[in-house]
N, C-alpha and C positions, 0 to 999 in steps of 0.2 A: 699470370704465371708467377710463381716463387722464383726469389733469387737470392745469392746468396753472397751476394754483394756487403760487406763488410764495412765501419765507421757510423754512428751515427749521422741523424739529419740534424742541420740546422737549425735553432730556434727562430720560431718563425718574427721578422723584425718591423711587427706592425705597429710597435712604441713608436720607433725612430721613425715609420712613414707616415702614423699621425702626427707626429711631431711635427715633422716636413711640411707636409700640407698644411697644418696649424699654422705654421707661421708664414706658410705662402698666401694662406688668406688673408691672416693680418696685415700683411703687405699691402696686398690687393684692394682691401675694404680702408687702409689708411689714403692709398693712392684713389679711392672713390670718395672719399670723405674728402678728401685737399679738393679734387678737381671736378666733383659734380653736386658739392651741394654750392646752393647761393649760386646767385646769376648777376655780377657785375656788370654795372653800369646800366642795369633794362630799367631803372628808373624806379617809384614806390612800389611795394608786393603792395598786392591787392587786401585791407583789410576788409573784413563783411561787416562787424559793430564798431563804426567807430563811434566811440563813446567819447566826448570832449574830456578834455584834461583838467584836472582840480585849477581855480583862479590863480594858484599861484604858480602857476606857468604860462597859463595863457596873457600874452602882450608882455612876457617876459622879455630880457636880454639874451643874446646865443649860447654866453657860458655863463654855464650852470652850476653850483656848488653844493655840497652837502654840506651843513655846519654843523658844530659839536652839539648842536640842542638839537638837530633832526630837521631844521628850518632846508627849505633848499633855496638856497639864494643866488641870484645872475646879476652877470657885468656885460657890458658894453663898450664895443671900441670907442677911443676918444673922437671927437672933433678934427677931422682930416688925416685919419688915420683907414685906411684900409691892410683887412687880412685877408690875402687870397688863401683860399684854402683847394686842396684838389684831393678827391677821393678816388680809390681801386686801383692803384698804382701799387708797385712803380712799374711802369709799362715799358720795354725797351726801345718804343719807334716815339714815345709820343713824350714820356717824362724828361727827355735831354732835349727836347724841342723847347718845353717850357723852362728847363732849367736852365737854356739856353737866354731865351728872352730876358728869364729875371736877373741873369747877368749883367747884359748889357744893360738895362734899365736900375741898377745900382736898386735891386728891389731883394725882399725877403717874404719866403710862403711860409704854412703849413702842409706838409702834403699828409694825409691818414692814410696809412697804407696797410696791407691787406696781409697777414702777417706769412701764407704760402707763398704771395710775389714774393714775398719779404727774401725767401728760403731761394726762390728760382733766380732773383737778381738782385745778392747782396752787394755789390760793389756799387752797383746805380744808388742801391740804399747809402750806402758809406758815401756817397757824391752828395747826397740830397744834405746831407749831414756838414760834409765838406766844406760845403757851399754858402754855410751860413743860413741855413734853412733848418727848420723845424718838422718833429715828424711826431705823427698821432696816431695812436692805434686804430682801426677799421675792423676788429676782430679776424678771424684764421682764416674764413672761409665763404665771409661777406654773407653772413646767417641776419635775420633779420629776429632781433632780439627778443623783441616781445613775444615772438610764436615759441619760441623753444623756452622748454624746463630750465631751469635755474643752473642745476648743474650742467647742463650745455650751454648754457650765458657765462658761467663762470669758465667753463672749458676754453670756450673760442676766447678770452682774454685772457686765459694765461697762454695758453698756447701763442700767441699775436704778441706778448711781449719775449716770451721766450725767444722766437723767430726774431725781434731788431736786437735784443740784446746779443743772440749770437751774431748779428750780424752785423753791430755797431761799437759794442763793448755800451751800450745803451738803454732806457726804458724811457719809454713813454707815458707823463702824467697827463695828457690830451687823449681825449676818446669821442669819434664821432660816430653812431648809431648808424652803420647799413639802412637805407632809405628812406632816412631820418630829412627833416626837412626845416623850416621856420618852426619857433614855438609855438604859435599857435596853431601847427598842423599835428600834434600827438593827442594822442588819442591817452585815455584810460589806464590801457592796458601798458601803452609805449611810457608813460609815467612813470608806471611802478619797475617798470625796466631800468629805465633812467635811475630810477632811485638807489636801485639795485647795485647800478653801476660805480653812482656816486659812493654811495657807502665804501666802496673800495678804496677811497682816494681820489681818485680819477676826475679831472674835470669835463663836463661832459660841454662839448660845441655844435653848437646848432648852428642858424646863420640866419641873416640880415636879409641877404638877397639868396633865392634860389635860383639861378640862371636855367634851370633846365636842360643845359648844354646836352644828355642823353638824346633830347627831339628830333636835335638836330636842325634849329628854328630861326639859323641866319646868324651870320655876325652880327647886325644891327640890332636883333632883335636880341643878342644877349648881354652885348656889351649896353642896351639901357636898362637890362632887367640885374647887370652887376652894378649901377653907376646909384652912389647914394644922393639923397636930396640935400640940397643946400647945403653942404658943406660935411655935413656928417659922416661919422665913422661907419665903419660896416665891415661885417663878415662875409665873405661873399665864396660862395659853395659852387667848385668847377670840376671836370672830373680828368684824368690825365691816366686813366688806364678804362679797360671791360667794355671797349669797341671804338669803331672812327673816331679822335679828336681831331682831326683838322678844323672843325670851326670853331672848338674848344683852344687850338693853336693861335689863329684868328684872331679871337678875341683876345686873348690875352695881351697879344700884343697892340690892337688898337686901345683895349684898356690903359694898358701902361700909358701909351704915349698920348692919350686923352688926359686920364688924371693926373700924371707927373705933369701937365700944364699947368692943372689947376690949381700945384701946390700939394698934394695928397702924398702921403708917404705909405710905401707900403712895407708891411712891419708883420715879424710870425704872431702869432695869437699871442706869447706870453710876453714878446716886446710891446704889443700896444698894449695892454695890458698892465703892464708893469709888473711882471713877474717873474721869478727866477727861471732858467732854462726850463724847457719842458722835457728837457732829454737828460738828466741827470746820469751820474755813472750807475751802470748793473753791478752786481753781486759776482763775485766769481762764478759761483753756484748759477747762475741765471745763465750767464756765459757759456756753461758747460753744459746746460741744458741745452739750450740755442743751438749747439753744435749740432749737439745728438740730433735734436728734432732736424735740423736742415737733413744730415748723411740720412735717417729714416726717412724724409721725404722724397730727396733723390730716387733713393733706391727704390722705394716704393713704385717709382715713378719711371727709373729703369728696368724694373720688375713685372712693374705693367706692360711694357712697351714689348718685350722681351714677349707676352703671354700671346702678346698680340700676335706679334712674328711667329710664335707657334704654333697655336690657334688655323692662323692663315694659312700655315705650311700642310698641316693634320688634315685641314679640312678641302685644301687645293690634292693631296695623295690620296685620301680616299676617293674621292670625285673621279681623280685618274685612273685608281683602280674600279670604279665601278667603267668606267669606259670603257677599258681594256678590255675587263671580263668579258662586257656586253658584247664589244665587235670581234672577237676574240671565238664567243661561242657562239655568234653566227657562222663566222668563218669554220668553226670545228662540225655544227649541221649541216653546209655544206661539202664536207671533206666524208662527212660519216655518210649519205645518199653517195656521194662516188664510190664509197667502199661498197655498198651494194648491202643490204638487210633481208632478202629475199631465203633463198632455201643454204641452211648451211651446210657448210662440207666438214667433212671427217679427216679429221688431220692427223689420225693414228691414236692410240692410247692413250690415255691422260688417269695419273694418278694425283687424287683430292688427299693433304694431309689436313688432318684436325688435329692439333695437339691442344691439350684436355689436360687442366689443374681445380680438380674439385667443380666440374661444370654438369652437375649432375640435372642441376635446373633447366637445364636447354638440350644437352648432350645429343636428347633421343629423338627432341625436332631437326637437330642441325642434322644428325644422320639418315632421317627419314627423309629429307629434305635433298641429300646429296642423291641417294639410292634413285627418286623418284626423276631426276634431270636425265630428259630426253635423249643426253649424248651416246651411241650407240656402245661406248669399249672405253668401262671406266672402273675406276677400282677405287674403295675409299678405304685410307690407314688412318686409323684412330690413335695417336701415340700418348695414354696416359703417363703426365711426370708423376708419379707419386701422390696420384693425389688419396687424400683423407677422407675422403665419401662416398656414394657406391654408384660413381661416376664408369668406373671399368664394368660394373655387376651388370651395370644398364644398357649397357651397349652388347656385351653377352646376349642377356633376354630379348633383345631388339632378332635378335639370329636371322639376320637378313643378309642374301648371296652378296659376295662383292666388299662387305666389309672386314676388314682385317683392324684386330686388336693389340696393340705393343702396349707392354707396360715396362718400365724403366724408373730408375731410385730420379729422385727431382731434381733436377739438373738447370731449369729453366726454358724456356721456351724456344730459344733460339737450339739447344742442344734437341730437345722432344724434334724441332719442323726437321732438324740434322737428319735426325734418326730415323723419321716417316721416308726421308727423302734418300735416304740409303736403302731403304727398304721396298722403293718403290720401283716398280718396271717399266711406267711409262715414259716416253721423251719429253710429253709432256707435263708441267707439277702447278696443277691448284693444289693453293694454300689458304685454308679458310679456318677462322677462329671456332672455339667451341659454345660461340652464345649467337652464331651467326643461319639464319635461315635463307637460303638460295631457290629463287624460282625455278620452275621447272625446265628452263630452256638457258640458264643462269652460263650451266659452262660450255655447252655450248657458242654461246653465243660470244663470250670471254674469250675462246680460244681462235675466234676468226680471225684477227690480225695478225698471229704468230705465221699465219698463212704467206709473210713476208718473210723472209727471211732474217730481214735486220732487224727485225722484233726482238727483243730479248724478254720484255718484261709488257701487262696488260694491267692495267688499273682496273677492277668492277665497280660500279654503283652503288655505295655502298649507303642503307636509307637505316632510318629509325624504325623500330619495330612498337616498342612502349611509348606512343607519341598522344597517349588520352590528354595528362594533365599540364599544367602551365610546364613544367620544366622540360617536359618530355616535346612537346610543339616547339619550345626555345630551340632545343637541340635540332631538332626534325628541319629547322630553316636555318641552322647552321651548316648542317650536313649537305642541305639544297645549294643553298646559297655560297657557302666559306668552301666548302671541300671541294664539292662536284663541279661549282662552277669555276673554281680556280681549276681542277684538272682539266679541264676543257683546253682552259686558258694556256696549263703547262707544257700540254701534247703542242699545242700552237707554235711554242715557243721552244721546242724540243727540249726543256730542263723539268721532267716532271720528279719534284724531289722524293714522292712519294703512293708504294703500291702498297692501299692498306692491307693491314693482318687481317681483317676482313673477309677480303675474297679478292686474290689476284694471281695470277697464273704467269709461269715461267718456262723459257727454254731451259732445259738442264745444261745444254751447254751453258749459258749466261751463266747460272748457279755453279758450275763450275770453273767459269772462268774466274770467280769474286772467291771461290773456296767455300761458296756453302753459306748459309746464313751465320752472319757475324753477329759474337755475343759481346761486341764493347760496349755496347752503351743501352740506353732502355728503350730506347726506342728502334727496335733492328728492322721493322719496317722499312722506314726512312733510310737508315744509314744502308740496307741493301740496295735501294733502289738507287740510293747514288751509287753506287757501287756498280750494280749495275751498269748506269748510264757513264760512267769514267771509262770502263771497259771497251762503250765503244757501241753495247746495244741501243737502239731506240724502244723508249718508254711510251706508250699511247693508251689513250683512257677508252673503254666501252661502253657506254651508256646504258645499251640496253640489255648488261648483263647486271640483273639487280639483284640486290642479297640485303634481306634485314638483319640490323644486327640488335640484343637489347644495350639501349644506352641506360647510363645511371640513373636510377631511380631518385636519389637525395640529392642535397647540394653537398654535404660530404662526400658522399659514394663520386659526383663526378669531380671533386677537387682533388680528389686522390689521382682520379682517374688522369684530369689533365695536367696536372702537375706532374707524372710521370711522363706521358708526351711532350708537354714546353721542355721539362729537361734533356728527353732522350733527342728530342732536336736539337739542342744547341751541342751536345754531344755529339751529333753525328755530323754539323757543319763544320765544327772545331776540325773532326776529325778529315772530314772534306774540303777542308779549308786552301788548299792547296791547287784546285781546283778552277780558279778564278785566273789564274796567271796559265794555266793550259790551254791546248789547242784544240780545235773541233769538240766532237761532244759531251769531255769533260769543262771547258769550258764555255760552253754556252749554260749548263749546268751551274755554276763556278759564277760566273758574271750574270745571270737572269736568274734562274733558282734559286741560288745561297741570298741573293742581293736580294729578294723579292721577300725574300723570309725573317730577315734580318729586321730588313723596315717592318715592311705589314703584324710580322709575328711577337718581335723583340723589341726593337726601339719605337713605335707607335704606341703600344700598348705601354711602354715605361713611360711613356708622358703623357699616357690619361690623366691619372688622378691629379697634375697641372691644369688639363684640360678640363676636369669635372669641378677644380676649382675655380680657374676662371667664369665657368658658366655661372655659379653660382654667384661672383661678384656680378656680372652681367643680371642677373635678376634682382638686385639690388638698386646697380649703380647707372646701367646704359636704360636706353628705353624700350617698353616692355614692346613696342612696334616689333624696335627692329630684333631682338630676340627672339621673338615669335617667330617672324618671318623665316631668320636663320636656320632657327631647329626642324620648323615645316619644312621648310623647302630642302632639309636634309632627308628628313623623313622621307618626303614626297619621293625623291630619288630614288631612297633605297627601297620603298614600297613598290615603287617600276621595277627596280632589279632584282626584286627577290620573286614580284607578281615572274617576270621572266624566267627567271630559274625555273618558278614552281612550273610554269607551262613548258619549258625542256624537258621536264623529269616527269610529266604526266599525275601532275601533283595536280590538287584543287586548293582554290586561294583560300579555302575556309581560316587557315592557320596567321595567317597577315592580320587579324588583330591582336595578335600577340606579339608583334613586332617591337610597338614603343614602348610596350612593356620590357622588352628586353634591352632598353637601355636603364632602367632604373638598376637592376639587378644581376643581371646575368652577365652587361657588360662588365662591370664590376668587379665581380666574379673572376672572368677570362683574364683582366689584367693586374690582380692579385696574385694567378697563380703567375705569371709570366714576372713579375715581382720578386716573387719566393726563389722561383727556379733560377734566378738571376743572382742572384744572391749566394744560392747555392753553390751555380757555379762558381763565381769570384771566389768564392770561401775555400772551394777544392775539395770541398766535400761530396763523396759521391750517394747515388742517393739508392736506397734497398728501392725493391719493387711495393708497389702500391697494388694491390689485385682488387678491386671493386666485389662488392658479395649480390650472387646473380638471385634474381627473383622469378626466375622463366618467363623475363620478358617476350623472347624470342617466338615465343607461342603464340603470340599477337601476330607474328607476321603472315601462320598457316591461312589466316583469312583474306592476306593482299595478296599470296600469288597468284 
């Protein structure tokens, strides 16, 4: 219907929500890159060739050097010198245990540390440092060098110095290779890595002794696999972060108090050694990097946690709402059997308004369609607003008894249902759209509940007419599933927010206790039915009064379409808003209705595109198991509840493999427009009518009734 609602719309602000999302994934895929590549402490990656390494490493020393001619040249601890080294730190339960020992033991390490711990527990860093101990780079992410491209080798070592220097005012000219071992255990490939490294400056440290403390293979057996021969110096490789060190604690300390017997001193790599600190001052610039990088990784990290807690919440409220629905429209089949479905009665006159904007496409089915319903004493008024096409001409030529024709200048929809219903003689008032086709037994069967007296208002069944092609099946199990089976659930619950334009039927008292159909907002549907229901009437849904209606053909045609609905409901609850703090049956409306709409329709839908970006970190970053599993076992769910629905509504399951298809697209869709219309409202702009352009879908329907 036209309207003549004034103010432009909103440009729509899909800059700022890809922007959004852009940088929530950045977030997300930095917090998967800190926390899920590299696996500290599991001991060597598995290489497939390993190719031995050029003679001038193999039976080398531990540190390694690059020299200005290209030579790469190694040193060796002295004669009674030991360098504890400890990598994948710094750990919070296990690094103060050993910083602990070497205290007492008047001892000095090296620890390499991992340059994200670096980020998670810089003060332990600053202790390591404190304490008269040395610290070495282990790159960002505990990446194992040789496998990745150059510029990812370059990556993880500035990243791993940036991380100590924010967090020491420090850098480190020690670097010990992620599952790096003795010299003679590099391979080829781990060579030219090393080389790589060196080139940079960097001294690279291997070691003497490998304890293997990861195995987890005894105290005994590591404190002799750390202990050098006959007196000799040695690098001796322990790990103090990336899983259990208790016997990595252990040892430590029988080592100490074995070799400070025998005279051994223990000394960071660059004191045996005989070289200047390894932790020289950073750059300011490095400092100010270091910062940054740590608050990015936090957040990243608080960002994650956060998707998490969303995720969990989205996907525990769906669940709930599939429950609900489920035991909900049981409960409402066994309510509709006590109402009794057998021979119906005659409840007095009932007058069908159509009101009709250019619906020239449908007009003559939706009329032929009203004329042909069984109910004995019915009248149908056709109210055209003005429309532009020979929508009026058509209904003319139809010259069938029982229909009346009003034309009036276009005033809107809610004025046209006015005007039908001023014009109409029965007590009772269906109200049905001009693209809507009704079964033959339709209002009858609609008008049986008003048979109560506290009836005010009757929901119909309101199905898909053009349901051939993928969009039209999406819709077709919306309307099963999202509309029908929520009204089930609303009448349950006594807050049904809404009797579609559709096809639903009125006391005229009710309509005149509310004043008529209300034109504030666009969606007057809605906002009558709460209206209704504040008043005091009861709302109840009929199942088995069905009416096709055509839904949009395009994805433009229905974004128009439900961007008019998202807004005319948050209009109408704004407007109902008051409602929540009342008694009886505006407030069950109020507290179950408004509330049920809010989440499921408005705030659920505003934290999809979170949601859809989470997902996609997950197929990245978690494992493809449990992803899998996840999305199945959602799927599975709703493929029960929708199989269900469709068996309510006497549908066939044919349309259920178009279901996970409509998570690619269609959900999408749904919460873009709920997006916009959010938007809209905050902005206070109101929005003109959107009228979709009909195709005489509805003519599809004359073969279902």
């Amino acid at each position: 219907m036209s309207r003549h609602l004034t103010r432009r719309e909103p440009r729509a602000h899909w800059v700022l929500l890809l922007l959004g999302v852009s940088v929530l994934l950045v977030g997300l895929f930095f917090h998967g890159y800190v926390e899920h590549i590299g696996a500290e402490g599991s001991g060597p990656a598995p290489v497939k060739n390993r190719v031995p390494a050029p003679e001038e490493v193999l039976g080398a020393a531990p540190v390694l050097r690059l020299e200005a001619d290209g030579r790469l040249t190694s040193r060796a601890m002295p004669a009674g010198t030991i360098a504890l080294t400890f990598d994948d730190g710094p750990d919070p339960r296990w690094t103060p245990q050993i910083l602990d020992l070497l205290k007492r033991y008047n001892a000095h390490a090296t620890f390499f540390v991992i340059g994200s711990k670096v980020n998670d527990y810089p003060d332990l860093t600053r202790r390591i440092l404190a304490e008269g101990h040395e610290i070495g780079s282990h790159t960002y992410t505990h990446v194992e060098i040789a496998t990745v491209p150059a510029w990812r080798r370059r990556l993880e070592l500035t990243l791993s110095q940036n991380a100590i220097a924010g967090a020491t005012g420090r850098v480190a000219t020690l670097m010990r290779p992620p599952y790096s071992s003795e010299p003679d255990a590099v391979t080829a490939a781990e060579f030219l890595a090393l080389r790589d490294v060196a080139s940079g400056g960097q001294l690279i440290v291997l070691a003497d002794h490998d304890t293997e403390d990861w195995r987890r293979r005894g105290v005994e057996g590591m404190v002799a696999a750390a202990t050098p021969a006959r007196g000799k110096g040695a690098v001796v490789m322990l790990h103090d972060g990336g899983g259990d060190r208790s016997q990595t604690v252990a040892t430590v300390d029988a080592l100490l108090k074995r070799m400070s017997g025998r005279g051994y001193k223990f000394r960071t790599v660059s004191e045996g050694l005989g070289l200047p600190s390894g932790n020289p001052a950073a750059s300011d610039g490095a400092r100010l990097r270091g910062e940054a990088l740590r608050w990015a990784q936090l957040s990243s990290g608080w960002l994650a946690r956060a998707m998490t807690v969303l995720l969990g919440i989205a996907v525990g409220l769906t669940m709930l709402r599939l429950a609900v629905q489920v035991v909900a429209a049981r409960i409402h089949v066994r309510r509709v059997r006590r109402r009794g479905g057998g021979r119906l009665r005659y409840l007095g006159p009932v007058s069908v308004i159509v009101p009709a904007y250019n619906e020239s496409a449908n007009i003559a089915a939706t009329v032929r369609s009203l004329i042909a319903n069984d109910y004995p004493d019915l009248e149908v008024i056709v109210v055209d607003d003005g429309s532009t096409d020979d929508t009026s001409a058509m209904v003319r030529r139809l010259r069938l008894p029982g229909v009346r024709l009003i034309r009036q200048a276009n005033a809107g929809k809610p004025a046209a249902l006015n005007t039908g219903i001023a014009h109409a003689r029965g007590g009772l008032i269906v109200l049905v759209d001009g693209d809507t086709v009704l079964a033959r037994d339709a209002v009858g069967r609609l008008l049986q509940p008003l048979a109560d007296p506290s009836v005010g208002a009757v929901s119909g069944n309101t199905k898909v007419a053009n349901r051939r092609g993928l969009l039209g099946r999406w819709q077709h199990l919306e309307y099963v599933i999202g509309f029908n089976l929520d009204r089930r659930m609303f009448e349950i619950g006594e807050c049904m927010p809404t009797v579609p334009g559709a096809i639903g039927a009125f006391r005229r008292e009710a309509l005149t206790d509310v004043g008529g159909v209300p034109a504030a907002t666009l969606a007057e549907d809605t906002d009558l039915t709460m209206a209704v229901t504040r008043a005091g009437w009861r709302v109840v849904y009929e199942e088995s009064a069905l009416a096709w209606t055509e839904a949009p053909a395009s994805l433009r045609q229905l974004w128009r379409q439900r961007y008019r609905w998202c807004y005319g409901t948050m209009q109408a609850i704004w407007r109902h808003r008051h409602s929540v703090v009342e008694a009886g049956a505006a407030g069950r409306l109020g507290r179950r209705g408004l509330v049920y709409l809010i989440v499921f329709q408005i705030v659920l839908p505003l934290t999809a595109p979170a949601v859809d970006a989470y997902a996609i970190y997950g197929l990245f970053f978690l494992p493809v198991a449990q992803v899998a599993v996840v999305w199945l076992g959602l799927m599975a769910v709703q493929a029960m509840t929708a199989a269900y629905a469709l068996h309510l509504d006497g549908e066939g399951y044919g349309p259920l493999w178009a279901l996970p298809l409509q998570q690619l697209v269609y959900r999408q869709l749904m919460y873009l427009v709920v997006i916009q219309s959010t938007v809209t409202a905050l902005t206070g702009i109101r929005l003109r009518w959107h009228r979709i352009a009909r195709v005489g879908g509805a003519h599809e329907a004359l073969s279902m009734r």
